[in-house]
BATI-262827 format. One record per residue (C-alpha): x, y, z. Coordinates in steps of 0.001 Angstrom, whole numbers, padded with zeros to 6 digits, always signed. Example, Ala and Ser with C-alpha at 12.3 -4.5 7.8 and 13.67 -1.06 7.14 Angstrom:
<vodrens>
+012300-004500+007800 +013670-001060+007140 
</vodrens>
This chain:
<vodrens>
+106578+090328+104108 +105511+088041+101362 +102944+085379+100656 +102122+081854+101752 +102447+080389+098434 +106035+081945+098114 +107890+079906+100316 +107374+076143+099485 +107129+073334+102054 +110826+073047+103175 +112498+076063+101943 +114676+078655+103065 +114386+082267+101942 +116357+085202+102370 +114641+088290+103241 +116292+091816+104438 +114148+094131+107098 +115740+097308+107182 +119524+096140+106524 +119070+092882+108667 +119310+089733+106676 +117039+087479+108653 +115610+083823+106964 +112236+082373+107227 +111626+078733+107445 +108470+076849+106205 +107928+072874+107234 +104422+072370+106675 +101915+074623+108094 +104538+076682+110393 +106984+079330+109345 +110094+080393+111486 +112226+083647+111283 +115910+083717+112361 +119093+085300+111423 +120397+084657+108159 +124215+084625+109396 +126062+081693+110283 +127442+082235+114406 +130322+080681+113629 +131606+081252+109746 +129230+084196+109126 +127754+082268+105576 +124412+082961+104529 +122528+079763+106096 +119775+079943+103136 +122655+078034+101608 +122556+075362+104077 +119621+073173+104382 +116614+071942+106917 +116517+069292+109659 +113527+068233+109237 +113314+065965+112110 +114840+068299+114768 +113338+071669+113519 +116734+072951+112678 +118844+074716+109665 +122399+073927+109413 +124725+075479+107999 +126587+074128+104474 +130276+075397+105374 +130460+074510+109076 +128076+071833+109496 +127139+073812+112655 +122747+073703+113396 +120672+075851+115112 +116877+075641+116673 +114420+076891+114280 +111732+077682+117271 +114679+078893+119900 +117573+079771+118224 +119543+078361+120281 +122969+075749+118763 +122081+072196+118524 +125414+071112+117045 +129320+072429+117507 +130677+074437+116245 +127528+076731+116569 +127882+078190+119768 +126299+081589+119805 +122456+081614+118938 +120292+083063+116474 +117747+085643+116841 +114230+084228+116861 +111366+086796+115431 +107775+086633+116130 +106553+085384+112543 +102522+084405+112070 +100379+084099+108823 +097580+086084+108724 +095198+084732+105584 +097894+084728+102385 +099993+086867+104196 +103621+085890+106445 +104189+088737+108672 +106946+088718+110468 +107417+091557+113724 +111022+092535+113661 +112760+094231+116487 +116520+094979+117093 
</vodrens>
C-alpha cells in the first residue's frame, strides 16, 4: 500500500483499493484502516481529525466519531459503523488486506 515513513505520527490518509475509499490511521507505532466515508453526512473523514486519547477519527462536518480498532460510533450522530480492515507493517511496508 505505501510506506511507513509516508504516513506521519497522527495523520490521516486517503487511499482507494479498487474504487473503495478506505483511510489509514497512524498514532505511534500502530496503523488502522477504516472507511473513508462519514455514516452520517457521507464527508471524506481524512478531513476530520484524530482522538488521540480514545483511538478515534471524527468527523469535521458532523462532529460524529468512530472507533479506530472497531469501527464501531463513539459519538451521535454516528450511528452506523465503519468497516475495519486487517492492516499490519511488514519491514517499511503498510499492507493492508481488503475484502468487500
Amino acid at each position: 500500500m505505501c510506506k511507513v515513513e509516508e504516513i506521519p505520527d497522527g495523520a490521516l490518509k486517503h487511499f482507494e483499493i479498487m474504487g473503495y475509499d478506505v483511510m489509514v490511521v497512524r498514532l505511534g507505532d500502530h496503523f488502522y484502516c477504516v472507511d473513508e466515508a462519514c455514516t452520517y453526512k457521507w464527508a471524506m473523514l481524512t478531513d476530520g481529525h484524530v482522538d488521540r486519547e480514545r483511538v478515534a477519527v471524527v468527523c469535521k462536518d458532523c462532529n460524529g466519531a468512530w472507533d479506530l480498532q472497531t469501527g464501531q460510533p463513539k459519538d451521535l450522530p454516528a450511528k452506523f459503523p465503519l468497516n475495519v480492515y486487517r492492516i499490519e507493517t511488514v519491514g517499511d511496508d503498510v499492507i493492508v488486506t481488503f475484502t468487500y
